[in-house]
PDB file of N, CA, C and O in Angstrom:
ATOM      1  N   UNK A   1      31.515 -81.998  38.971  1.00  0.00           N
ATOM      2  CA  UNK A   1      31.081 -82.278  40.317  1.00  0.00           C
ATOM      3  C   UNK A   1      31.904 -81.434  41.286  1.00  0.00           C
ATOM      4  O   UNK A   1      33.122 -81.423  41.109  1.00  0.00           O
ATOM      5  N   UNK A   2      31.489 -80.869  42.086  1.00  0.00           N
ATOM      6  CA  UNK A   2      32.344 -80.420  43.255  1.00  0.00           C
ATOM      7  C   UNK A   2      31.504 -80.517  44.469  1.00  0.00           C
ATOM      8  O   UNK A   2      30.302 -80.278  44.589  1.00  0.00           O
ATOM      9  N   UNK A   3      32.381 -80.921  45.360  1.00  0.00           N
ATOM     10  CA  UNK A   3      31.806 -81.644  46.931  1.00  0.00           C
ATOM     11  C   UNK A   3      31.804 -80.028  47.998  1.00  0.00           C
ATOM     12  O   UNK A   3      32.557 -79.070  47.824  1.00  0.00           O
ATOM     13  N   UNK A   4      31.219 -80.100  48.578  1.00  0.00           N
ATOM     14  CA  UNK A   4      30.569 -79.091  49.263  1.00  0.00           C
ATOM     15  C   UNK A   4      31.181 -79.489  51.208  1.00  0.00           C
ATOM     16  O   UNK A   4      31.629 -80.544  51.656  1.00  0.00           O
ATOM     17  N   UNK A   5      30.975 -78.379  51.799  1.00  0.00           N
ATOM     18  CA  UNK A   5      32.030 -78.941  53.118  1.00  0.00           C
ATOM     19  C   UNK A   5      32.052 -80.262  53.796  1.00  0.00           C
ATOM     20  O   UNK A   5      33.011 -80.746  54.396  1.00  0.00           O
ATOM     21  N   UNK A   6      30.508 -80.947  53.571  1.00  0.00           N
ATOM     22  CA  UNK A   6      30.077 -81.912  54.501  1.00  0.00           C
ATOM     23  C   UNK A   6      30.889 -83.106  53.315  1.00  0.00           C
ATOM     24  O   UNK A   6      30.930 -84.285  53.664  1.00  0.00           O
ATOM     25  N   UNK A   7      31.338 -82.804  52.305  1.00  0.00           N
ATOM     26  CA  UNK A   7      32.082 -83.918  51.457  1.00  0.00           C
ATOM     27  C   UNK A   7      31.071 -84.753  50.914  1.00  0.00           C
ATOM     28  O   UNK A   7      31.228 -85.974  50.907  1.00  0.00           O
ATOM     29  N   UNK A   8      29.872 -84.126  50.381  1.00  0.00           N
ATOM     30  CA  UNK A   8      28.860 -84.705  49.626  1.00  0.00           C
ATOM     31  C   UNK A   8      29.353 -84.128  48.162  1.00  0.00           C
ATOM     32  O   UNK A   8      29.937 -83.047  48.089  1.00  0.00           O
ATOM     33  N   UNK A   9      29.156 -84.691  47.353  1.00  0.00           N
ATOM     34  CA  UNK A   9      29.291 -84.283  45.973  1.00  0.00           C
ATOM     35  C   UNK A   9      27.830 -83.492  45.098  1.00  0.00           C
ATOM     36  O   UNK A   9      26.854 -84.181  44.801  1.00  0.00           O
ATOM     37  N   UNK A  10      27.882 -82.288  44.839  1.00  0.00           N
ATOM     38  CA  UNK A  10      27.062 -81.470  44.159  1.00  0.00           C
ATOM     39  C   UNK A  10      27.100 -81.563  42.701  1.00  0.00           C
ATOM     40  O   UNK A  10      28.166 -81.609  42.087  1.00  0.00           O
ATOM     41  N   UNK A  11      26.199 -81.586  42.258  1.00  0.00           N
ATOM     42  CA  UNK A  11      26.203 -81.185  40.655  1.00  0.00           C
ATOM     43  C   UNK A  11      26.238 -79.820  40.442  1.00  0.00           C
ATOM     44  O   UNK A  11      25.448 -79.009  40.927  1.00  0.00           O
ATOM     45  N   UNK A  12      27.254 -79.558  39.640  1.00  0.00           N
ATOM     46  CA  UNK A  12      27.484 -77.889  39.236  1.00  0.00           C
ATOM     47  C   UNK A  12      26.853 -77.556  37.976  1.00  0.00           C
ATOM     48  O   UNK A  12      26.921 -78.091  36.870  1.00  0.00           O
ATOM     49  N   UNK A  13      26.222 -76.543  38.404  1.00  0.00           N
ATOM     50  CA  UNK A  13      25.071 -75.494  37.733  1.00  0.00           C
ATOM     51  C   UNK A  13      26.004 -75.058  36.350  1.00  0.00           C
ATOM     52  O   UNK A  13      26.771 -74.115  36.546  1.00  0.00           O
ATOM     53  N   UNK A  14      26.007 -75.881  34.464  1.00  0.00           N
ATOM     54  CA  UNK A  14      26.544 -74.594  34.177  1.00  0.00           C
ATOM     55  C   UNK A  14      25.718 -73.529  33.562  1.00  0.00           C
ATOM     56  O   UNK A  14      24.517 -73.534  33.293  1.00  0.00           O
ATOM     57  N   UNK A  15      26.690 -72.546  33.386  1.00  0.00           N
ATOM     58  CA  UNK A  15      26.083 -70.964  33.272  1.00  0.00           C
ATOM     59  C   UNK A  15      24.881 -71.502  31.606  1.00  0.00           C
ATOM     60  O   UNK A  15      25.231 -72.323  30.758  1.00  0.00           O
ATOM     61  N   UNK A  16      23.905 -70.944  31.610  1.00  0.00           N
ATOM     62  CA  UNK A  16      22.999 -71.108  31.215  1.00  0.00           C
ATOM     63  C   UNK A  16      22.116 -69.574  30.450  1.00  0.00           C
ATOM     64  O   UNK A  16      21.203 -68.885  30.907  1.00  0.00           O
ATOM     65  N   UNK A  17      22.946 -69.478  29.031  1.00  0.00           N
ATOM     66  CA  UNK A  17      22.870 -68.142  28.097  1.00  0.00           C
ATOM     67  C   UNK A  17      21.006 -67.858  27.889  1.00  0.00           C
ATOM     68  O   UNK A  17      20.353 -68.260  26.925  1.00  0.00           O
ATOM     69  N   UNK A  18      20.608 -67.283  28.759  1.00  0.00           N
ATOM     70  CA  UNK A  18      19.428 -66.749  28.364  1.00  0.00           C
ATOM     71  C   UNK A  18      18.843 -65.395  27.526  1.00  0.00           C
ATOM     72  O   UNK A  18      17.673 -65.050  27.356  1.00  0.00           O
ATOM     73  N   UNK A  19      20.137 -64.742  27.056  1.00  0.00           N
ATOM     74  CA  UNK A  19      19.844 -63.338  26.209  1.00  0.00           C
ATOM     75  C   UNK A  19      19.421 -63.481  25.052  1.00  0.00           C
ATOM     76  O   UNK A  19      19.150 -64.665  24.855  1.00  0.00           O
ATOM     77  N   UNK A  20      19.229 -62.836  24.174  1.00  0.00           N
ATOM     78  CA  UNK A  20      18.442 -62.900  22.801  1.00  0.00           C
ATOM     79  C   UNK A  20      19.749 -62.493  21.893  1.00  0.00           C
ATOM     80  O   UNK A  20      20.820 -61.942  22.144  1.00  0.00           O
ATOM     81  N   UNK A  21      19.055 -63.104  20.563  1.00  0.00           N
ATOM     82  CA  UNK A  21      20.157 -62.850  19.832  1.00  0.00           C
ATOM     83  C   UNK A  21      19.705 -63.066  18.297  1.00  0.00           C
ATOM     84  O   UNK A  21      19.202 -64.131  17.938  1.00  0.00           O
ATOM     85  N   UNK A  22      19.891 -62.116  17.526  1.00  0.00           N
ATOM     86  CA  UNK A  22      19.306 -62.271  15.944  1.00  0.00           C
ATOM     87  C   UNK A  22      20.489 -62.315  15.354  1.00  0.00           C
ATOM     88  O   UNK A  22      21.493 -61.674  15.666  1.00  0.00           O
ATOM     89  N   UNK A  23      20.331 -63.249  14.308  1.00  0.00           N
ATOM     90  CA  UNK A  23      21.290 -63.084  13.116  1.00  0.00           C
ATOM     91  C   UNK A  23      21.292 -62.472  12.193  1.00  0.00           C
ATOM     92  O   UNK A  23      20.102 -62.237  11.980  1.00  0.00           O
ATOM     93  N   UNK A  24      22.167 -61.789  11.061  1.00  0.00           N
ATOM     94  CA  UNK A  24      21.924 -60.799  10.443  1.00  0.00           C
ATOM     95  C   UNK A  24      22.428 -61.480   9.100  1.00  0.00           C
ATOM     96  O   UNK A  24      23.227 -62.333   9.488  1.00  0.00           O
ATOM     97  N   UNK A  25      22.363 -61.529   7.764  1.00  0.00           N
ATOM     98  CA  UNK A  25      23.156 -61.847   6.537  1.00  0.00           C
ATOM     99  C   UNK A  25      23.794 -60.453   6.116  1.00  0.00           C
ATOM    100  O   UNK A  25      23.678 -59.374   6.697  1.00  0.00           O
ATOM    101  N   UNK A  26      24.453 -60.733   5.029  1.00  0.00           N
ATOM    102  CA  UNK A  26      25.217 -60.091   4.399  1.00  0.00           C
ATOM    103  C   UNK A  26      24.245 -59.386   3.664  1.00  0.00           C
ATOM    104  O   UNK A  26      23.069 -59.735   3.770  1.00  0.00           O
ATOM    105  N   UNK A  27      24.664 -58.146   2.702  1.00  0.00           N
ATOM    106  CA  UNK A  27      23.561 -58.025   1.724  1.00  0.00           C
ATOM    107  C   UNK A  27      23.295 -58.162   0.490  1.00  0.00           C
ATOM    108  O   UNK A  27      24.120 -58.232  -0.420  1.00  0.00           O
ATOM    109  N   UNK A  28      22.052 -58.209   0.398  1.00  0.00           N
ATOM    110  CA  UNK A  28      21.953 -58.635  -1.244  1.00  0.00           C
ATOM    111  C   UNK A  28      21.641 -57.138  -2.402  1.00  0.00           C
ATOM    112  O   UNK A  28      21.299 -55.994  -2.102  1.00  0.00           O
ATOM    113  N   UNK A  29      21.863 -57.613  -3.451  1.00  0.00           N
ATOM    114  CA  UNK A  29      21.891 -56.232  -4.570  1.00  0.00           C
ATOM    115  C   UNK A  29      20.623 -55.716  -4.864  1.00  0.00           C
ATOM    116  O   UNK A  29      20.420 -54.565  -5.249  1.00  0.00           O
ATOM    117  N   UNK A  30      19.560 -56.785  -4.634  1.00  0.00           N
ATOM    118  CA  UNK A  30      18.393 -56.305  -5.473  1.00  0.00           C
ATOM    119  C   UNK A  30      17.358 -57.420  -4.354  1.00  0.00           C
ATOM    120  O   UNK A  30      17.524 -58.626  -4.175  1.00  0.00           O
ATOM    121  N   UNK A  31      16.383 -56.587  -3.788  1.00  0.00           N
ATOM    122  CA  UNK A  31      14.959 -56.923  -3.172  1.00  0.00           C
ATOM    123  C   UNK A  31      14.457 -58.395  -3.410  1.00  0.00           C
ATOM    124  O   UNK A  31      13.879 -59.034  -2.531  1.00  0.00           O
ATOM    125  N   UNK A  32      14.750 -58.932  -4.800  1.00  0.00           N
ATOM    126  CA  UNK A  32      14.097 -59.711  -4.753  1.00  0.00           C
ATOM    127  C   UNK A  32      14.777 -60.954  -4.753  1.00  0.00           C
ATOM    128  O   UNK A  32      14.129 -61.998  -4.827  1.00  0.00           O
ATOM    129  N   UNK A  33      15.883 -60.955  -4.687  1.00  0.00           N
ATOM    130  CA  UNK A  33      17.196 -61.735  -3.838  1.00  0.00           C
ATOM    131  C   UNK A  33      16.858 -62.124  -2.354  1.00  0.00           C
ATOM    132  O   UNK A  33      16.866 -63.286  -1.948  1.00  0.00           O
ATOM    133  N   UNK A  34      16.557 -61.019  -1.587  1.00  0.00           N
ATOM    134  CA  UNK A  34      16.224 -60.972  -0.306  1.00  0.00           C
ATOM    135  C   UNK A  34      15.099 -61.767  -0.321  1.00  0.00           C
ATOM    136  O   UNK A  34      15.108 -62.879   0.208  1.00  0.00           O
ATOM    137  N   UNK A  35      14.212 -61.349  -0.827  1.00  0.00           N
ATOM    138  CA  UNK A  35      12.897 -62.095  -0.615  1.00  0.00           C
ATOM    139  C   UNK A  35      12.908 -63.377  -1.068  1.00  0.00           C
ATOM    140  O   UNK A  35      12.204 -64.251  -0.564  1.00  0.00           O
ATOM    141  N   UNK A  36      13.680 -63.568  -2.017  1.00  0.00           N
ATOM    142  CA  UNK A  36      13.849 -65.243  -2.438  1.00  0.00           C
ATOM    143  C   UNK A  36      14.659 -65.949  -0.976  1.00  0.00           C
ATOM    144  O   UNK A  36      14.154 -66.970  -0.509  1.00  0.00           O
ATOM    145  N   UNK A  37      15.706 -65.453  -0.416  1.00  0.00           N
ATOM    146  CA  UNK A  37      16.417 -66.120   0.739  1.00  0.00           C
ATOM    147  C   UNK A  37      14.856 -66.058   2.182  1.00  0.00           C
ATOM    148  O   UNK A  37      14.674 -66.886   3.074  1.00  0.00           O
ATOM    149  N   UNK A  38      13.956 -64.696   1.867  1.00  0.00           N
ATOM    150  CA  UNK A  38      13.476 -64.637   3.182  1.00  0.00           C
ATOM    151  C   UNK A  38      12.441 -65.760   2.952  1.00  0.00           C
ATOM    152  O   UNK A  38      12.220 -66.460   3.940  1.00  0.00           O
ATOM    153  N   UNK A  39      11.858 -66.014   1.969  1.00  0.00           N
ATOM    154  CA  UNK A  39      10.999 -67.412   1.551  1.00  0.00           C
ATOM    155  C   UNK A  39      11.657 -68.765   1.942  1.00  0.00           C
ATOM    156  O   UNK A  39      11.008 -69.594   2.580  1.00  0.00           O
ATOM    157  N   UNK A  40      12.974 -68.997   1.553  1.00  0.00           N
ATOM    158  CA  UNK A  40      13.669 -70.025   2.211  1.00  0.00           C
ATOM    159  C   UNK A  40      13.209 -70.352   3.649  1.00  0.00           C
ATOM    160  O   UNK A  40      12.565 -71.281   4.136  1.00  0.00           O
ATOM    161  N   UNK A  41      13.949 -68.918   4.283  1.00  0.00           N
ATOM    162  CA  UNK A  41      13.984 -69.190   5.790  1.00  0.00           C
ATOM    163  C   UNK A  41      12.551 -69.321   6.567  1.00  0.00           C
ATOM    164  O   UNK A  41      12.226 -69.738   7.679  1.00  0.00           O
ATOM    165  N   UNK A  42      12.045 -68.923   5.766  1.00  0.00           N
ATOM    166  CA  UNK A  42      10.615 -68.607   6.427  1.00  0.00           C
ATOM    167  C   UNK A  42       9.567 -70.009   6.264  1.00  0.00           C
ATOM    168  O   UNK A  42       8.626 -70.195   7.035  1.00  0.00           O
ATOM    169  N   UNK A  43       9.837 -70.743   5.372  1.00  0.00           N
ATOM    170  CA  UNK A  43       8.894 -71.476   4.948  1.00  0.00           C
ATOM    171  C   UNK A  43       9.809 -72.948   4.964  1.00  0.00           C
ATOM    172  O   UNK A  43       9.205 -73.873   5.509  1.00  0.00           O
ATOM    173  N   UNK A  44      11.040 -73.247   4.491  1.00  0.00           N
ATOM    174  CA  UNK A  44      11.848 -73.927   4.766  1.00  0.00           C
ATOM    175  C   UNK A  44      12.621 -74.433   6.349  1.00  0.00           C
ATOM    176  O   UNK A  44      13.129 -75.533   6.565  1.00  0.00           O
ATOM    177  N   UNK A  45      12.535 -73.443   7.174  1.00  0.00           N
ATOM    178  CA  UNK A  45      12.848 -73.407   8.599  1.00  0.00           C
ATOM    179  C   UNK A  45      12.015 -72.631   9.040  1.00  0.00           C
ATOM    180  O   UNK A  45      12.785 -72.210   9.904  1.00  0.00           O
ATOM    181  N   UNK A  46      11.355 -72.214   9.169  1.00  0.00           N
ATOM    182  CA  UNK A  46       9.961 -71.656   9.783  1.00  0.00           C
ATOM    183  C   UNK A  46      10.566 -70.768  10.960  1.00  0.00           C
ATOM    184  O   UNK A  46      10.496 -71.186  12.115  1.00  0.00           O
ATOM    185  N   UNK A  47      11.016 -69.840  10.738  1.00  0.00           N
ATOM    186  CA  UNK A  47      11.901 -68.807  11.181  1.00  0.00           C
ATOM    187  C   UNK A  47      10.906 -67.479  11.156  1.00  0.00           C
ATOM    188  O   UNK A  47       9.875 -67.727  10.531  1.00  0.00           O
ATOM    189  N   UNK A  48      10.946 -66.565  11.513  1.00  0.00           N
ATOM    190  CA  UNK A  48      10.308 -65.296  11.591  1.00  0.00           C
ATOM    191  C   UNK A  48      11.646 -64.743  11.017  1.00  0.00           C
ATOM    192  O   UNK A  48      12.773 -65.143  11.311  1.00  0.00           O
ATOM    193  N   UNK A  49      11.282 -63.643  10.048  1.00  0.00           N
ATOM    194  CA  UNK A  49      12.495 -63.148   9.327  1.00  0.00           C
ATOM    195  C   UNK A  49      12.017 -61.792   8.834  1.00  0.00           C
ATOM    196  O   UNK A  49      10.834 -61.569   9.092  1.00  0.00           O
ATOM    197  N   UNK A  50      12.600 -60.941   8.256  1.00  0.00           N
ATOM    198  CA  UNK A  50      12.465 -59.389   7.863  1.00  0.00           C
ATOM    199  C   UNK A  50      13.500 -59.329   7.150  1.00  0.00           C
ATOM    200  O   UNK A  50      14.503 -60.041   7.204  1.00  0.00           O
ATOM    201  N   UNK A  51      13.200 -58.244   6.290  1.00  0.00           N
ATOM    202  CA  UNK A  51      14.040 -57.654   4.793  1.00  0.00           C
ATOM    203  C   UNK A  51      14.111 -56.268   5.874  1.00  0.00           C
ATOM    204  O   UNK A  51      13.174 -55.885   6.574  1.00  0.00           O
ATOM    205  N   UNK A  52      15.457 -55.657   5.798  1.00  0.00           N
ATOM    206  CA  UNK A  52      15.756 -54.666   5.965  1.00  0.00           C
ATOM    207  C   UNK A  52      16.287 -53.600   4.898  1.00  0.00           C
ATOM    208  O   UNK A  52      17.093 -54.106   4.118  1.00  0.00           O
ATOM    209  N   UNK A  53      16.065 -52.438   4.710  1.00  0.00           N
ATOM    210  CA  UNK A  53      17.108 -52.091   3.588  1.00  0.00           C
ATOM    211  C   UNK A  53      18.624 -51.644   4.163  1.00  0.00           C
ATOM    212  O   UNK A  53      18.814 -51.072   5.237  1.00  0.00           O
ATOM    213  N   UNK A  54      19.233 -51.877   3.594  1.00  0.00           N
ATOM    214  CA  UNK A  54      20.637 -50.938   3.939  1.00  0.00           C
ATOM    215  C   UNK A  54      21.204 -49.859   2.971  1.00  0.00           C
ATOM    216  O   UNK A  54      21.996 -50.321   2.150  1.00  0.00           O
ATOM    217  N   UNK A  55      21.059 -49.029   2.921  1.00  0.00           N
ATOM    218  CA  UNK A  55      21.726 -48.147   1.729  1.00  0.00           C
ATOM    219  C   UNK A  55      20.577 -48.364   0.562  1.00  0.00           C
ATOM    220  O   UNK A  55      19.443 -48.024   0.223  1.00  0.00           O
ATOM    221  N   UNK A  56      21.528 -49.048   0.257  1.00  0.00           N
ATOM    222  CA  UNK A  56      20.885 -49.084  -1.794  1.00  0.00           C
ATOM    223  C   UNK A  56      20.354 -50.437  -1.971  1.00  0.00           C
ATOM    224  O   UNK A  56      19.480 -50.832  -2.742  1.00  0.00           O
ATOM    225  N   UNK A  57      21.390 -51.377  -0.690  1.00  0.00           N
ATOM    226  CA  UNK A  57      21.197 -52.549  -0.935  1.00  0.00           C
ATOM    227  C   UNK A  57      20.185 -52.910   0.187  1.00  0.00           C
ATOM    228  O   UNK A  57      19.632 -52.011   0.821  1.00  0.00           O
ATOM    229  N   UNK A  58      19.870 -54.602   0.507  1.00  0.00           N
ATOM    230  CA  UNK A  58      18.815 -55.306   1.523  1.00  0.00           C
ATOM    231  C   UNK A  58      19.973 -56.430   2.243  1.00  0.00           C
ATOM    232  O   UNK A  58      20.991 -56.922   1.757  1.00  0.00           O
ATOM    233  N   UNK A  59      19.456 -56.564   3.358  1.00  0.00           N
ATOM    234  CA  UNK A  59      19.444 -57.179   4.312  1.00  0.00           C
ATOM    235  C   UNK A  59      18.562 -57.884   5.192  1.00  0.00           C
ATOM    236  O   UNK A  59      17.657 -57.302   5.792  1.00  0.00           O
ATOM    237  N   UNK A  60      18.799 -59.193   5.305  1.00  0.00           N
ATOM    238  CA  UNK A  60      18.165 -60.297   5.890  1.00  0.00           C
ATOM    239  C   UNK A  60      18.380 -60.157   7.258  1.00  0.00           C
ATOM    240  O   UNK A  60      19.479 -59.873   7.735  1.00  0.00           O
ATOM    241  N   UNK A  61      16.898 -60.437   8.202  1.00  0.00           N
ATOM    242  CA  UNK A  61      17.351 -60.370   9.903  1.00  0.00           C
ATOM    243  C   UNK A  61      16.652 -61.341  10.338  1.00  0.00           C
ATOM    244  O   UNK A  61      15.889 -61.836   9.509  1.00  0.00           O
ATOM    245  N   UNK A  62      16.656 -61.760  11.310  1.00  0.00           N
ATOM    246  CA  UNK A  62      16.094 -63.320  11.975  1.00  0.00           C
ATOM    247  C   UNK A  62      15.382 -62.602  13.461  1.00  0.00           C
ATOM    248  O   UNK A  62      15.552 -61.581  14.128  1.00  0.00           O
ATOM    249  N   UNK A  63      14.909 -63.257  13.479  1.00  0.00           N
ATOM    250  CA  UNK A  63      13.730 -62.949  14.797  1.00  0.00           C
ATOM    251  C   UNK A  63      14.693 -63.427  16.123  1.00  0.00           C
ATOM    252  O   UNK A  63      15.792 -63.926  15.884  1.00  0.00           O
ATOM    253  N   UNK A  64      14.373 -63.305  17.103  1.00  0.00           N
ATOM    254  CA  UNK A  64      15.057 -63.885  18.453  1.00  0.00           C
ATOM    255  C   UNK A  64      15.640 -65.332  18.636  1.00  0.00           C
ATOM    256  O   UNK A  64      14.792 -66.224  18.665  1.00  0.00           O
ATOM    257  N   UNK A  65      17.321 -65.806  18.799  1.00  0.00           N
ATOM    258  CA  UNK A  65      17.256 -66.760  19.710  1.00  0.00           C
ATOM    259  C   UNK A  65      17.521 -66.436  20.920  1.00  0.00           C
ATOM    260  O   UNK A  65      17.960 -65.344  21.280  1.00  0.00           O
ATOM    261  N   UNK A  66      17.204 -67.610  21.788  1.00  0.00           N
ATOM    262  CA  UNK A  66      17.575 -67.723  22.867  1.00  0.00           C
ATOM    263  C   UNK A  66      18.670 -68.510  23.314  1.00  0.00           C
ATOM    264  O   UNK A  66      18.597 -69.696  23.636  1.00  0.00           O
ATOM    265  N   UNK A  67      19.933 -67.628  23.320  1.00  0.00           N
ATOM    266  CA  UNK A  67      21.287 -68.169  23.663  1.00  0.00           C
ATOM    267  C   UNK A  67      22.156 -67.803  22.549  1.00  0.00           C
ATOM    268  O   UNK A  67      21.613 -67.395  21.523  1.00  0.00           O
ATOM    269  N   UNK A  68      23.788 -67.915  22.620  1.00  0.00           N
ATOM    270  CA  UNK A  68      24.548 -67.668  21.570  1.00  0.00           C
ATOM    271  C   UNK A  68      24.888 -69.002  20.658  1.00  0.00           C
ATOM    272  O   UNK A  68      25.275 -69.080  19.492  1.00  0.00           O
ATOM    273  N   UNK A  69      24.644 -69.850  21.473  1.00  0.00           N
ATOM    274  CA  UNK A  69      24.701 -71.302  20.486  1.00  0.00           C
ATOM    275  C   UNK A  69      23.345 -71.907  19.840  1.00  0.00           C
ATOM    276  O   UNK A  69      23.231 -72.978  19.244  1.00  0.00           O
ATOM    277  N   UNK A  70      22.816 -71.396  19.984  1.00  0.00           N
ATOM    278  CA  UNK A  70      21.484 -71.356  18.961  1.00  0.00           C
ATOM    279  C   UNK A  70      21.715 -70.476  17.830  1.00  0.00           C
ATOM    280  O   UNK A  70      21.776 -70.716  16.624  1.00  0.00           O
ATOM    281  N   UNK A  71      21.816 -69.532  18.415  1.00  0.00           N
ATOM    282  CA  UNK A  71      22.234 -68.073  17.175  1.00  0.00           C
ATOM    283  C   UNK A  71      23.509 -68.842  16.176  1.00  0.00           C
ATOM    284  O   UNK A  71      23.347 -68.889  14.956  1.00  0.00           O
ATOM    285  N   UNK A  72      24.779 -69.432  16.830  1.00  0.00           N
ATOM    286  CA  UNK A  72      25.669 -69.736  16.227  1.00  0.00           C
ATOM    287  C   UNK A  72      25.083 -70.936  15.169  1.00  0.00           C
ATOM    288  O   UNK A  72      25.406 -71.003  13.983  1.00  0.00           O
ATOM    289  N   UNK A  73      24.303 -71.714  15.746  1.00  0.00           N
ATOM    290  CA  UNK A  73      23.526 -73.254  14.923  1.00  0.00           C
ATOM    291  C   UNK A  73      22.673 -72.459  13.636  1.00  0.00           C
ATOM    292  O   UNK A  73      22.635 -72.844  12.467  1.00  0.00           O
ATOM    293  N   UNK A  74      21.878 -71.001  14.325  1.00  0.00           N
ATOM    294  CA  UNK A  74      21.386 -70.801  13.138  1.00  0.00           C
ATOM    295  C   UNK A  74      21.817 -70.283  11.657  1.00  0.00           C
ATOM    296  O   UNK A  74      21.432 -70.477  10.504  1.00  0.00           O
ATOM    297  N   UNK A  75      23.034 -69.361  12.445  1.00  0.00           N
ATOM    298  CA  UNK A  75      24.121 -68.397  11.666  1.00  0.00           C
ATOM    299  C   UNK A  75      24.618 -69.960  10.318  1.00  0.00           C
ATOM    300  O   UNK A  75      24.506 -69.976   9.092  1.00  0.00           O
ATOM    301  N   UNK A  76      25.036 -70.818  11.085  1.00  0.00           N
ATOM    302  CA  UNK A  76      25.602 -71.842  10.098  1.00  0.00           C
ATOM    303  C   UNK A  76      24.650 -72.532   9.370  1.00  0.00           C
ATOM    304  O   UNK A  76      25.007 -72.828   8.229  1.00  0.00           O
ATOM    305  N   UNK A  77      23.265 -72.955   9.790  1.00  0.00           N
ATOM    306  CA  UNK A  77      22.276 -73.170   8.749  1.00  0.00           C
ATOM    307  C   UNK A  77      22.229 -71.851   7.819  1.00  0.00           C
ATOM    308  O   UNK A  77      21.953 -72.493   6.806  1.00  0.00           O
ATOM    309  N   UNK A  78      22.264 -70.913   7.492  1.00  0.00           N
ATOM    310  CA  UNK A  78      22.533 -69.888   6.409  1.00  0.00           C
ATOM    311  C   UNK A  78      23.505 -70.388   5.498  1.00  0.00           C
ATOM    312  O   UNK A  78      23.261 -70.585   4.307  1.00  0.00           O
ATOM    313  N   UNK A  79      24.791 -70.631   6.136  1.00  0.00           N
ATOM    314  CA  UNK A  79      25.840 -70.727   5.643  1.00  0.00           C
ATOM    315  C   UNK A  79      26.023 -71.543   5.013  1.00  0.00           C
ATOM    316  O   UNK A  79      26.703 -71.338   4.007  1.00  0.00           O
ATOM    317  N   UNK A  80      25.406 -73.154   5.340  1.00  0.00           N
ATOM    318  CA  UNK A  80      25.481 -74.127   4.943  1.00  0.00           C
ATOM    319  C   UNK A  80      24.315 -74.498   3.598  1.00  0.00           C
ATOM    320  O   UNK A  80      24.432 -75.174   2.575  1.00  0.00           O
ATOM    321  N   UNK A  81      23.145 -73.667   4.200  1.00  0.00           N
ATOM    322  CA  UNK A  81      22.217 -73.874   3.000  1.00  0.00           C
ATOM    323  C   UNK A  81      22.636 -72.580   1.453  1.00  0.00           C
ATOM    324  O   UNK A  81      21.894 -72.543   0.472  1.00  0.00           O
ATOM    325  N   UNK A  82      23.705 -71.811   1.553  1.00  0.00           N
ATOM    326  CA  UNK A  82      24.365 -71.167   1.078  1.00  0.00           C
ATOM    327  C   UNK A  82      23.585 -69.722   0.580  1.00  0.00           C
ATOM    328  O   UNK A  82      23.825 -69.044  -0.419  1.00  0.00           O
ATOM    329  N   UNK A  83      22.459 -69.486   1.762  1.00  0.00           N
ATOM    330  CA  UNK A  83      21.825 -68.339   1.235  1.00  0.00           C
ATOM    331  C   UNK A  83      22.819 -67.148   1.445  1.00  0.00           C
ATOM    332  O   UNK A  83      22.515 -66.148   0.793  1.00  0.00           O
ATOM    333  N   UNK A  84      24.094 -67.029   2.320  1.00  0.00           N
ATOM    334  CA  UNK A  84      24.453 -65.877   2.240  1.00  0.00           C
ATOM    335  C   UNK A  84      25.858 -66.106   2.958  1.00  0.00           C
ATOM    336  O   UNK A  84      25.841 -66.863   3.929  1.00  0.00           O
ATOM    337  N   UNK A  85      27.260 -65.447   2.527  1.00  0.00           N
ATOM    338  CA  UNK A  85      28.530 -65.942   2.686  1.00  0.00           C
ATOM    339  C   UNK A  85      28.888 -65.327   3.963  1.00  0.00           C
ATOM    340  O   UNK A  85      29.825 -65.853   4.564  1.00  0.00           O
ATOM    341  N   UNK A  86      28.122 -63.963   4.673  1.00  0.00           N
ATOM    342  CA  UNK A  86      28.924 -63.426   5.810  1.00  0.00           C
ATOM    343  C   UNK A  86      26.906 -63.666   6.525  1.00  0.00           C
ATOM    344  O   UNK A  86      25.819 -63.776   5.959  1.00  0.00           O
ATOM    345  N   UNK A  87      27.357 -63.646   7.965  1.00  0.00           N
ATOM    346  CA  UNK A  87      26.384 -63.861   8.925  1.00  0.00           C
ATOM    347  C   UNK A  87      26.782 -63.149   9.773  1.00  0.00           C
ATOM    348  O   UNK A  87      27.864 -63.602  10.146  1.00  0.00           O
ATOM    349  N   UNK A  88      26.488 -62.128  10.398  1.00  0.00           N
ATOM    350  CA  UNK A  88      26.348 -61.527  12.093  1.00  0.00           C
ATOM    351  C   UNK A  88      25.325 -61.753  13.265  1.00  0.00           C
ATOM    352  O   UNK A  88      24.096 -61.728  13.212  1.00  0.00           O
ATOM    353  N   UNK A  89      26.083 -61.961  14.245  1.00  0.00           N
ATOM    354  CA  UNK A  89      24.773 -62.384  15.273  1.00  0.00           C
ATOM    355  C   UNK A  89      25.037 -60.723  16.053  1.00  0.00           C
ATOM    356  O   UNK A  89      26.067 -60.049  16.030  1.00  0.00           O
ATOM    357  N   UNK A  90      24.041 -60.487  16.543  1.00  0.00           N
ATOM    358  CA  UNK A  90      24.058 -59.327  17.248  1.00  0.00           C
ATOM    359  C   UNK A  90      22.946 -59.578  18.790  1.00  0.00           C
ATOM    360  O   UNK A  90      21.852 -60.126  18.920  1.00  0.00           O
ATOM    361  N   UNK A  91      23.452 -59.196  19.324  1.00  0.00           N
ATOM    362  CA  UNK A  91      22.534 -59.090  21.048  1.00  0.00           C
ATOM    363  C   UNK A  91      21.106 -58.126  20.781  1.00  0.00           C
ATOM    364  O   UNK A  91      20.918 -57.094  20.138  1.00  0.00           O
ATOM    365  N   UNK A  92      20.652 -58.574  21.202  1.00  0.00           N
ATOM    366  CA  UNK A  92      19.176 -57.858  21.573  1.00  0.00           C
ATOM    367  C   UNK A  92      19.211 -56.950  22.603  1.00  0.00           C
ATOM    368  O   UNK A  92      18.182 -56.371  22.951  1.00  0.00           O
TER     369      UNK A  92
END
């Protein structure tokens, strides 16, 4: 709360994360690793998701949140459902 000159009390605005933000997994050795985790996410949490390749290996990416504590809630549903040990969130 903070009171304003006339000594009325205001409700304070807080800051309110509207940027985008995808999460990224770690990678996996072989395609069809990936696609077994992207079936999880996709059909299990109904997530929009993509196989990326990296190198030799694949990588899991997540479609848009909105905010960094969404991204962080989703990063740890990965973690917790144990599809993958490292998670990156990255800005849009």
């Amino acid at each position: 709360m903070v009171k304003n000159a006339s000594g009325d009390a205001q409700q304070q605005k807080s800051a309110i994360d509207n940027n985008k933000y995808r999460v990224l997994t770690g990678t996996y050795d072989t395609r069809q690793t990936a696609e077994n985790v992207l079936d999880v996410l996709k059909h299990r949490f109904g997530w929009v998701v993509y196989i990326e390749p990296d190198g030799a290996k694949w990588r899991i990416k997540t479609g848009t949140f909105t905010g960094m504590a969404v991204a962080q809630a989703g990063a740890n549903k990965i973690k917790t459902a144990k599809l993958a040990q490292v998670t990156n969130i990255v800005a849009e």
